[in-house]
C-alpha positions as CSV (number, residue, x, y, z in Angstrom):
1,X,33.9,-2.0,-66.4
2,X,37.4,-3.7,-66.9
3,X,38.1,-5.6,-70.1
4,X,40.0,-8.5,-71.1
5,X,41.3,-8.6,-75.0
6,X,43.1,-10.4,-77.4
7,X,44.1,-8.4,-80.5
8,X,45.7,-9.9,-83.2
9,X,48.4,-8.7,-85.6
10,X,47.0,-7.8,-89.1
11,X,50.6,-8.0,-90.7
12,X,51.1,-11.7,-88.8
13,X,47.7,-13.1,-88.1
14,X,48.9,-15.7,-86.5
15,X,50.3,-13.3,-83.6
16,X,47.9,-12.4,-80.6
17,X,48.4,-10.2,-77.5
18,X,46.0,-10.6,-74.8
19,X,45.5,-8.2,-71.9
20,X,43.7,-6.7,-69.6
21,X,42.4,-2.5,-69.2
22,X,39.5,-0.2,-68.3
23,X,39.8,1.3,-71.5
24,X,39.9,-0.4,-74.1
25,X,39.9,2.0,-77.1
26,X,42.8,3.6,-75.5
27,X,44.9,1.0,-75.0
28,X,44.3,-0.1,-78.4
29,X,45.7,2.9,-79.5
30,X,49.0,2.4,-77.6
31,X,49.7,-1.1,-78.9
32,X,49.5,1.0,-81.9
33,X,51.6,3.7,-81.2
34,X,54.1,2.4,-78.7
35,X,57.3,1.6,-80.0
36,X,59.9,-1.3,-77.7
37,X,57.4,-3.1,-76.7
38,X,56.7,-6.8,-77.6
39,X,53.3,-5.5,-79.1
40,X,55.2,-2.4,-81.5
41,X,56.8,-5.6,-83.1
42,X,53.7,-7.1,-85.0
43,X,51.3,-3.9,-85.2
44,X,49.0,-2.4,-86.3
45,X,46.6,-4.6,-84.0
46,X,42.9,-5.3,-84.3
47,X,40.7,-6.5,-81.6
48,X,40.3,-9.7,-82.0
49,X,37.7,-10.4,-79.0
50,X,37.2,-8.6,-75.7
51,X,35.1,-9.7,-72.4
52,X,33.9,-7.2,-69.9
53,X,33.6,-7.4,-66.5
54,X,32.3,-5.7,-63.3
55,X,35.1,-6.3,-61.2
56,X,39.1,-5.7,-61.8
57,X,39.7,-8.9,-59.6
58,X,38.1,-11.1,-62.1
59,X,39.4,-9.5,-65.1
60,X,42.6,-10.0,-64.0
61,X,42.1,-13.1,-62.8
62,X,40.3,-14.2,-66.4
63,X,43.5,-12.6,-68.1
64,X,46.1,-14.3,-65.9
65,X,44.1,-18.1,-67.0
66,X,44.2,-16.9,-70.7
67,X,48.1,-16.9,-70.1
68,X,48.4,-20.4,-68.8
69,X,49.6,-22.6,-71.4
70,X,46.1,-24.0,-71.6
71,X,44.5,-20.0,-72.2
72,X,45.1,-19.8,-75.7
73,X,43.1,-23.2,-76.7
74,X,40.2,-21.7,-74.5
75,X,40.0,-18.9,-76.6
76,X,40.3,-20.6,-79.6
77,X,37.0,-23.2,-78.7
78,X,35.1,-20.2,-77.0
79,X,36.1,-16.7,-77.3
């Protein structure tokens, strides 16, 4: 399966990362741990939603809408 998520910083809830992996438990773990990236900034993170799907094409395609300026209200009305 691949996996689209948005965490959200616990520190600044009002900060979200979204992204896209095949798995998601460890790449949770390296927005954690990472440091110098844009995610080592606001962490720790939390999984704020995830969807799965069968096929890396659509997961990255799902992820790559979810970054268009209208992606974020999306996920606000219905993930």
């Amino acid at each position: 399966m691949h996996y689209v998520y948005i965490i959200q910083s616990i520190p600044h809830p009002h900060r979200f990362y979204t992204g896209a992996t095949k798995d998601l438990k460890r790449r949770l773990a390296e927005h954690n741990r990472h440091d110098g990236e844009y995610s080592s900034r606001y962490k720790p993170w939390i999984i704020k939603t995830y969807r799965a799907f069968q096929f890396k094409e659509m997961a990255i395609a799902f992820e790559r809408y979810l970054k268009t300026p209208s992606g974020p209200a999306f996920a606000k009305k219905r993930l």
